[in-house]
C-alpha positions as CSV (number, residue, x, y, z in Angstrom):
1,X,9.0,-7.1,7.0
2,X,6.3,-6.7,9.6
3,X,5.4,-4.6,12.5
4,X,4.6,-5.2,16.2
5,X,0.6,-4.2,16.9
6,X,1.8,-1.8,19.1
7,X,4.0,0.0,16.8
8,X,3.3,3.8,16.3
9,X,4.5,3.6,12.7
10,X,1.5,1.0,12.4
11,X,-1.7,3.7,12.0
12,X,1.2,5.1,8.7
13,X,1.5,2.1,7.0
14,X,-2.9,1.9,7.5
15,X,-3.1,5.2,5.7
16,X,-0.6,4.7,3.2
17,X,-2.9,2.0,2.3
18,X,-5.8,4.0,2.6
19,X,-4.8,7.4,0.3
20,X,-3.8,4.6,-2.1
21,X,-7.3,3.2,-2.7
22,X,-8.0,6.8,-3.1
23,X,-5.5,7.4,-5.9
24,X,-6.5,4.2,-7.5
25,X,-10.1,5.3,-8.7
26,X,-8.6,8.7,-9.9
27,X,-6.2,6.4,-12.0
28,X,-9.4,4.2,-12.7
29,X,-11.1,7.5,-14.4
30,X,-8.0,8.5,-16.3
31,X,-7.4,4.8,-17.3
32,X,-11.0,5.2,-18.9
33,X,-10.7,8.9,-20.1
34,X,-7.1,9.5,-21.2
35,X,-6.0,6.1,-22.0
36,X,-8.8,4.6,-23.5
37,X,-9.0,1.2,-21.3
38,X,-12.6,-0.6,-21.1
39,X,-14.5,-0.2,-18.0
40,X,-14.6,-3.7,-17.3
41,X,-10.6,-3.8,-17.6
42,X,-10.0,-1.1,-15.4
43,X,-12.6,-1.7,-12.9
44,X,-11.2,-5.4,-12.3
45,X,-7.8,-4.0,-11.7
46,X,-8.8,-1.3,-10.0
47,X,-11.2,-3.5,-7.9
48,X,-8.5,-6.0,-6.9
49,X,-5.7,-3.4,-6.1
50,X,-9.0,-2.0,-3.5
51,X,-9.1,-5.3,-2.2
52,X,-5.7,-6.0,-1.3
53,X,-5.4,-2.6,0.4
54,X,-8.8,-2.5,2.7
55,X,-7.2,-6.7,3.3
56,X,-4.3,-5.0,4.5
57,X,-5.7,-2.6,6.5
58,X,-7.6,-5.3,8.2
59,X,-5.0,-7.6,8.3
60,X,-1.9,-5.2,10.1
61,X,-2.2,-6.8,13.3
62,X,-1.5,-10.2,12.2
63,X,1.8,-11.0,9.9
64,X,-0.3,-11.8,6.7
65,X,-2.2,-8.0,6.7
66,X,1.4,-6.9,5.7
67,X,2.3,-9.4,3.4
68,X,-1.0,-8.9,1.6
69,X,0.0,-4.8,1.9
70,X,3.3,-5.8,0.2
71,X,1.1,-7.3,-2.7
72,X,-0.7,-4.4,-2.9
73,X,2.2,-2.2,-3.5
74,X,3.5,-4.5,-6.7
75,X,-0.4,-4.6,-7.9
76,X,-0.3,-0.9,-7.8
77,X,2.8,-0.4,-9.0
78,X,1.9,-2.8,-12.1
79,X,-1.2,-0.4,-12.8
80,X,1.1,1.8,-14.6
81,X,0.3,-1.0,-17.3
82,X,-3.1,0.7,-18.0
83,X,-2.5,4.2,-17.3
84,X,1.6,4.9,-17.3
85,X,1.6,7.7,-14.4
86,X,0.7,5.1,-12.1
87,X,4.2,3.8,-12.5
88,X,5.0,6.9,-10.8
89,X,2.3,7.4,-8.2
90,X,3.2,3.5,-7.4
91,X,6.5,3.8,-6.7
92,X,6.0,6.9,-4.4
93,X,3.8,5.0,-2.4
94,X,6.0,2.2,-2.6
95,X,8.9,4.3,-1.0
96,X,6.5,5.7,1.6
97,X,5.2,2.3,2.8
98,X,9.0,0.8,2.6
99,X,9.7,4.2,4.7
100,X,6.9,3.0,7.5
101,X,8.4,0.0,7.7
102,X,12.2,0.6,8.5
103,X,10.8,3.6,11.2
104,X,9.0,1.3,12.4
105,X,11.5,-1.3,12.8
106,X,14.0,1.2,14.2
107,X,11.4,2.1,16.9
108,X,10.9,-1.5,18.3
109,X,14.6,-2.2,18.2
110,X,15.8,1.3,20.2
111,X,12.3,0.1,22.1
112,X,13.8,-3.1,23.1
113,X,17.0,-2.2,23.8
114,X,15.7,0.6,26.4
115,X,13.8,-2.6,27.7
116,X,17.3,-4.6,28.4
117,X,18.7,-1.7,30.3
């Protein structure tokens, strides 16, 4: 599911992926701290979940920028290997990133049909 450029729900869907990379190096620390992870480890994952969101940021005015953000939210998601609250923090940013979409859908479709009147 992707977005028009020009869709307001767009600038969401940039800072869902941008609070995540935020939330990922708090879960990096308490992979290390609480959970006893290596730093090597964590940092990879850590490093390629970063990637795929600041990709996706890049990449939502093109079709690909939200298919790499849909990546991102099952790499996240599958962080909650290391560190099990990130199963939770995951799946919230999951529903909130599915949420931006169907707005944002529903926008360009009451959008077009004002268009056709």
């Amino acid at each position: 599911m992707t977005l028009e450029p020009t869709n307001p729900m767009r600038p969401a869907a940039m800072s869902v992926l941008l609070f995540e990379v935020v939330v990922i190096w708090l879960a990096y620390i308490g992979m290390i701290q609480a959970e006893g992870i290596s730093l090597a480890v964590a940092a990879f994952w850590c490093a390629v979940a970063t990637l795929l969101c600041v990709a996706g940021i890049a990449g939502l005015r093109r079709r690909w920028g939200y298919l790499v953000g849909w990546a991102a939210q099952a790499v996240i998601i599958g962080l909650g290997v290391l560190t099990p609250w990130m199963y939770a923090m995951g799946i919230i940013f999951a529903l909130i990133w599915v949420t931006c979409m169907v707005l944002g859908r529903r926008l360009e479709t009451m959008h077009s049909d004002k268009e056709r009147q």
